[in-house]
C-alpha positions, -999 to +999 in steps of 0.1 A: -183-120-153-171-085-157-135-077-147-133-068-114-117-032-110-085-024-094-070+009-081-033+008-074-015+039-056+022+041-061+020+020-095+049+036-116+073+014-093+089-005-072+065-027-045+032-008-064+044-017-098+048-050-090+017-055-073+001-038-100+014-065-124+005-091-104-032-079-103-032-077-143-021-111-140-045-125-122-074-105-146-080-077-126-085-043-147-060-019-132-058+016-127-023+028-120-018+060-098+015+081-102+031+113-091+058+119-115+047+134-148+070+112-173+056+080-163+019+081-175+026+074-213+041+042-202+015+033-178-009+036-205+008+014-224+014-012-201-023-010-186-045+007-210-057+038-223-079+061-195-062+037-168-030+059-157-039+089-134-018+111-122-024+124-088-008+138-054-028+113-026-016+140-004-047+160-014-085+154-007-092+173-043-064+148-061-080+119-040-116+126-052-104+132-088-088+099-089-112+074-079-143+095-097-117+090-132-116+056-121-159+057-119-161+073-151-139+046-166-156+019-156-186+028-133-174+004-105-144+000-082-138-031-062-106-029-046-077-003-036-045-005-034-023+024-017+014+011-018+026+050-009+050+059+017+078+080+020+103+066+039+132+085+067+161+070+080+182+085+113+181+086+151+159+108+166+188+128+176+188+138+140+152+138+131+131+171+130+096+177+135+095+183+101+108+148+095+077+129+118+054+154+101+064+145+063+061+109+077+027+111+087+011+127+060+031+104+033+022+070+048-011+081+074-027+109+060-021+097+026-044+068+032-070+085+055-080+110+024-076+082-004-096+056+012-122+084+020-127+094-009-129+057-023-154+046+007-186+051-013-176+032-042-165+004-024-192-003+002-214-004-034-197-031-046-187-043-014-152-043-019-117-045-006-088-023+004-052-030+015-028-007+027+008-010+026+027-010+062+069-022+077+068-056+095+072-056+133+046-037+143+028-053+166+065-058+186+069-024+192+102-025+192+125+002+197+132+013+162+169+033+168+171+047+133+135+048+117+116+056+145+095+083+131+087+061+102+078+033+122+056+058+142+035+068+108+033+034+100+020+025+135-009+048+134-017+037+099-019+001+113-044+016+140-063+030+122-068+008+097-080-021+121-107+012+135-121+018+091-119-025+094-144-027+118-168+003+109-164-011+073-178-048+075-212-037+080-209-023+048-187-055+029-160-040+031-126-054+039-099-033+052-064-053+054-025-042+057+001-061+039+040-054+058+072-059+040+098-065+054+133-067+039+127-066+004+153-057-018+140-036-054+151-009-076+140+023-048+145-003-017+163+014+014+204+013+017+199-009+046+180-039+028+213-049+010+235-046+047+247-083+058+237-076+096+205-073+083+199-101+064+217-119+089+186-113+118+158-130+091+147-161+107+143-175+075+175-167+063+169-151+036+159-117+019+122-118+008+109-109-031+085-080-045+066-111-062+060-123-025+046-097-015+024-088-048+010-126-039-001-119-004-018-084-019-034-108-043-046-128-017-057-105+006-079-091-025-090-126-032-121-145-023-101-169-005-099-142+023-133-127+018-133-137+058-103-115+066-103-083+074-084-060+099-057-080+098-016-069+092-002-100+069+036-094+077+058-106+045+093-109+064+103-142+066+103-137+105+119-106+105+112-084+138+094-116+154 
């Protein structure tokens, strides 16, 4: 069998590089996505040549550019991977329109144009898709000092269960994988504070390679049965 084919948003680091290893792991052909100029050459190296694009997933034109260099490459794509988000912190004393407007379009509107633009190519090979969103949702809890955050990441999760459903007609599956505190290089100042840690049921911080496994999963056909589904990594954070 053929490789299957991989697209991975946010690759160049932290949770999206390490999913994106985990994928090449497992034998999946991956195509890393980045934003910052300098880190294509290493991409390259790590993944292959033609499999690092660079590309703002704020924009429908950079959207359709990435997954048709992605077609070109390898004439298929069977899964996605958007592990983008910007991410605020501060009461909503302090937060701006601005603020809940940057939040939107980095974590929501982000995925909406991405996974729009990869739609056709993965009802052909009837593919899969998993978006990256904050554990607790379902809760909704008051968040005191990332509510506008939470908010984006909310309507992602709503949205995503709406694409699930139209999807499986089609063999698509449509899933959201949601970290909770998970300490890495570009992890939030708060992940490292003891009060915290101290409110994890499971009493203890969780690992990027934990949640690379449930993005494998998800991906995998051990799940080919889930879709529309938020697969909280948290260790009982939020519950």
């Amino acid at each position: 069998m053929e490789p299957r084919v991989v697209l991975v948003t946010g690759a160049s680091r932290g949770l999206g590089r390490e999913v994106a290893e985990r994928l090449l792991e497992d034998g999946w052909r991956v195509h890393a996505a980045y934003r910052a100029e300098a880190r294509g050459t290493e991409l390259e190296e790590r993944f292959g040549a033609g499999r690092a694009h660079r590309a703002d997933v704020l924009q429908a034109d950079d959207c359709a550019s990435l997954v048709q260099g992605v077609l070109d490459a390898e004439g298929r794509l069977d899964a996605l991977v958007h592990a983008v988000g910007e991410f605020h912190q501060g009461p909503t004393s302090a937060s701006t329109a601005e603020d809940c407007r940057w939040m939107l379009e980095s974590n929501y509107v982000s995925a909406v144009a991405l996974l729009g633009a990869a739609r056709p190519a993965l009802r052909a090979s009837a593919g899969a898709a998993v978006l990256f969103g904050t554990a607790g949702l379902e809760g909704m809890q008051a968040r005191t000092t990332t509510a506008a955050y939470t908010a984006a990441k909310s309507a992602l999760r709503v949205w995503m269960r709406a694409v699930a459903h139209e999807e499986a007609p089609h063999g698509v599956r449509v899933n959201m994988v949601s970290p909770g505190v998970i300490p890495h290089a570009h992890s939030a100042d708060d992940t490292h504070d003891p009060a915290t840690v101290a409110g994890i049921p499971a009493g203890r911080v969780g690992r990027p390679d934990e949640v690379a496994a449930a993005v494998s999963w998800l991906l995998s056909q051990q799940a080919s049965h889930v879709l529309g589904q938020d697969l909280a990594v948290a260790g009982g954070w939020l519950l």
